[in-house]
N, C-alpha and C positions, 0 to 999 in steps of 0.2 A: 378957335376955341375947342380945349377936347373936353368930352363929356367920360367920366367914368360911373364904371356900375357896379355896384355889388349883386354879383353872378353868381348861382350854385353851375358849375359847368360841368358837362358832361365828355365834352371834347377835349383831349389833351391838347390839341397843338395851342386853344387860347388859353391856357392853364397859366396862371403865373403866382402859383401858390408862397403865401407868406408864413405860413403856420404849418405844424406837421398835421394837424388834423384834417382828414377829408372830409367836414362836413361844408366848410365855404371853401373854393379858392383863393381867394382875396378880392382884390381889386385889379381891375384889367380894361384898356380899353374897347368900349362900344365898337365890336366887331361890324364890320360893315354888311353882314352874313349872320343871321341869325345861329348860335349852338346849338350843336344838338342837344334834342330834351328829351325825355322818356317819357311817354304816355301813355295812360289806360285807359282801356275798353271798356266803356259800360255795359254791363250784363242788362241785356232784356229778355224775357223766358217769350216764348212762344206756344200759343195753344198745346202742339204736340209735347212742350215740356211741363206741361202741370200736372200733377200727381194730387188727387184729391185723395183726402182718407176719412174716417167717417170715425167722430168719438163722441163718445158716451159721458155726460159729468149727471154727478148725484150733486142736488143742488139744496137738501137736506142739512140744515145749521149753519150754510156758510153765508158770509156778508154779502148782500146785494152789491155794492156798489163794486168790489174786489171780484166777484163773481161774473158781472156784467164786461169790469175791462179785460179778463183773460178771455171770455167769449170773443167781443169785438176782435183781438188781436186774431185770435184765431180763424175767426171768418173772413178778415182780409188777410191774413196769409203772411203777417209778419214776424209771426217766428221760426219762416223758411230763411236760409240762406239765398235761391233765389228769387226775392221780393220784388217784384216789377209793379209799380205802381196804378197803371194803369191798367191792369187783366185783374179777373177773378180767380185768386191763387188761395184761397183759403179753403179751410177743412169743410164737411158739412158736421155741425153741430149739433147731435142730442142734448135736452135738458130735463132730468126728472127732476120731481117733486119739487117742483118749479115755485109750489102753495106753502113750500115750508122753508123758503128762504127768511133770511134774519135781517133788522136794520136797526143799528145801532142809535143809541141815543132814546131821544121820543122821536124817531123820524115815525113809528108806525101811526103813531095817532096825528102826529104835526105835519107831514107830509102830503101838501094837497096836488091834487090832478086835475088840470082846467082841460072843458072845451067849449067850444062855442057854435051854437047853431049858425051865425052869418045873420040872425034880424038883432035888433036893440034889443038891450039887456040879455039875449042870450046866451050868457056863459052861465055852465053848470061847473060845479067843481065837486070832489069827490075824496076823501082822504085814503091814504095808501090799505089803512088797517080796512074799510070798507071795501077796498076790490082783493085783497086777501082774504078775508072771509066769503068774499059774495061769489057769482058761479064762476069765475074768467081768472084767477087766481096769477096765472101765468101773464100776464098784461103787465102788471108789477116790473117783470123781469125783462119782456119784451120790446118796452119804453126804454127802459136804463140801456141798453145796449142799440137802441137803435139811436139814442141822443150820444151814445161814444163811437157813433160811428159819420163819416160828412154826410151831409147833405145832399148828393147828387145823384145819377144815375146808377152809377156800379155800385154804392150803394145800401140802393132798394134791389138789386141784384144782387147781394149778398147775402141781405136780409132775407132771400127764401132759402137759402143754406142752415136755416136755423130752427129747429123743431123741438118747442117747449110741450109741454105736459105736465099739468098739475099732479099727477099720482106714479105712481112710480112701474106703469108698464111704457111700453111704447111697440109699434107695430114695425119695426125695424130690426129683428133679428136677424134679417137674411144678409143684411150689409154687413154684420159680424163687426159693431164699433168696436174700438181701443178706447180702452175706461181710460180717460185723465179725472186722477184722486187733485182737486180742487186744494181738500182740507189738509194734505201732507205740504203742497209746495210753500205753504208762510202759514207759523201758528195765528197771526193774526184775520186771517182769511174765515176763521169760525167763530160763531158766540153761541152759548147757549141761550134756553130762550126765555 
């Protein structure tokens, strides 16, 4: 019994092309020898190849939730070319005026925030517009990005890559960040308030 295959081949000598186009050869028999095939190399960065940088966002009109996923992206490092999933390849993140972020809808009043002591009946729960106003301002934005980001160890490891601030100084001049303008990359990214 012979068995044939439909083969992309990379080997001339089992070539038995029926069509002028080289995207199939056609049909050929089951070489007793596997073809050759062309295969690549998965890139994994190593320690000595990661390049941390340090950026700046004003976080003043623009939408929480638009605001939280370009953070995440950026703290694990996937808007490098070399993205290795498993290292810490992300930027370290500034975030000013972290208190004057926007959320669309009635999210600011309808928006609650649970926690729970661990006895019966202990869950408090807290609305968004009350920890904006109240002293922690930055917790708002802290939450949103640590829930778009997994679960696991690397992380809560990334998570210290991130430095909010409700008013618009921060004690980081020396690391001289690259401002990423937030409210240029998509008009939808602002509301006023």
């Amino acid at each position: 019994m012979l068995f044939f295959w439909r083969v992309r081949v990379l080997d001339r000598a089992w070539e038995t092309r029926t069509s002028t186009t080289s995207e199939f050869s056609g049909w050929c028999l089951h070489p007793r020898s596997t073809p050759k095939v062309e295969t690549m190399k998965t890139y994994t960065a190593t320690p000595a190849d990661i390049d941390k940088k340090w950026i700046l966002i004003d976080a003043e009109g623009v939408v929480l939730g638009r605001l939280a996923s370009i953070i995440a992206m950026r703290l694990r490092g996937k808007h490098k070319v070399s993205f290795t999933p498993h290292m810490d390849m992300g930027d370290n993140v500034i975030v000013i005026n972290a208190g004057k972020v926007q959320l669309t809808g009635r999210k600011r009043t309808q928006k609650t925030y649970y926690r729970h002591s661990g006895y019966p009946g202990g869950i408090k729960s807290v609305t968004a517009d009350k920890v904006l106003d109240g002293a922690h301002p930055e917790r708002v934005l802290e939450k949103a990005v640590q829930r778009m980001l997994p679960g696991n160890r690397l992380s809560r490891k990334v998570m210290t890559n991130l430095r909010i601030y409700a008013g618009a100084e921060h004690p980081h001049e020396a690391q001289e960040p690259a401002v990423l303008d937030v409210k240029t990359l998509n008009p939808k990214n602002t509301r006023s308030a």
